[in-house]
N, C-alpha and C positions, 0 to 999 in steps of 0.2 A: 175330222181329219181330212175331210176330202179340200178344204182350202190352204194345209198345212203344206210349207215346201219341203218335198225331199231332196236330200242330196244324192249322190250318185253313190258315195259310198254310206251304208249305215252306220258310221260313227256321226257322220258331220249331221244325218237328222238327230242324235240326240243329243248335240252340244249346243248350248247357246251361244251366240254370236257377240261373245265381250270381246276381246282382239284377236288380230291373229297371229301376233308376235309371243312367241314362247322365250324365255330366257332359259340357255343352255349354263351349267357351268363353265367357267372356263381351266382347259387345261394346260399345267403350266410343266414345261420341261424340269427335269433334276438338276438342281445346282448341279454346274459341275465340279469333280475334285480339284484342290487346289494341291497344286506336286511341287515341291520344289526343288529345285538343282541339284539336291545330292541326291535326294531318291532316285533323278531322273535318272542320274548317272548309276546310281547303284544297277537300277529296271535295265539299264542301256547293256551294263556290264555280267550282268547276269545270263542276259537273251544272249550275247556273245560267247560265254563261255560254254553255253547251251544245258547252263545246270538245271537249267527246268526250260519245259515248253513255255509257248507264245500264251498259250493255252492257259495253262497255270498261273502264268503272271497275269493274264489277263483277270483270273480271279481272285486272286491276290491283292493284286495295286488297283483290282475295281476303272481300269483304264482299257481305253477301246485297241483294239491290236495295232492299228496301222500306226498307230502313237508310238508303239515300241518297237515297231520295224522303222520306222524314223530316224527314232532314236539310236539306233541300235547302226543305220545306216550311217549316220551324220557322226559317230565313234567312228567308223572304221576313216570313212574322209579324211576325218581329223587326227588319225591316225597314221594313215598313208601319206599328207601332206607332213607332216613334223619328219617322216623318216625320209620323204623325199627330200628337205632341205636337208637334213643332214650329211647323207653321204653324196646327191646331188652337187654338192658345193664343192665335196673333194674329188671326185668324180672330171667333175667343170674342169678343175683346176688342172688335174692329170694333160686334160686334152690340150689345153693351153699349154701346157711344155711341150707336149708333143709335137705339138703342130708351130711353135717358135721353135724346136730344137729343126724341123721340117726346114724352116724359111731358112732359117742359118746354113745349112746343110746345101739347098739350092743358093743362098749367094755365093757362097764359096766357089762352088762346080761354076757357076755361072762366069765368075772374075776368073779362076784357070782356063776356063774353054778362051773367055777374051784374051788373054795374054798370049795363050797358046798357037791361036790361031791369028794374033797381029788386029785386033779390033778396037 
């Protein structure tokens, strides 16, 4: 033994020296779920009406949270955008007469004051 090399650690004296490349397995992520459009909206509609926690759906539909707070966010936008054209547009409209009934109102006074005062 006295010409035998030791290594530093006692494993490495009692292995022999065939490589030193070990193969790992490789680990492979989970498919992800495949969801599609009506569940999302169902998930969407759900987390909104707050019939169940985030929590719940989250084990449920097997989907990570920030997916149904997304979801759940990009409902209400799309939600708030449709009502604001709606009555937006009547709204518009309103101000528009107002503000022509406005301009009528000033030429009027504007051609009295001229007449009135010789201009």
């Amino acid at each position: 033994m006295p010409n035998e090399k030791k290594g530093f650690f006692p494993s490495m004296r009692d292995t022999p020296q065939t490589s030193s490349l070990r193969t790992y397995p490789i680990a492979r992520a989970p498919t992800p779920v495949q969801i599609d459009a009506a569940l999302k909206a169902k998930i969407a509609l759900e987390a909104l009406r707050e019939q169940a926690t985030v929590t719940d759906l989250v084990q449920r539909y097997q989907i990570h949270p920030n997916q149904i707070y997304a979801r759940k966010k990009q409902l209400l936008e799309v939600h708030a955008f449709e009502n604001d054209n709606g009555d937006g547009a009547a709204e518009h409209e309103r101000e528009l007469e107002r503000l022509y009934a406005m301009i009528g109102q000033l030429i009027v006074e504007r051609d009295f004051l001229a007449k009135r005062f010789g201009r």
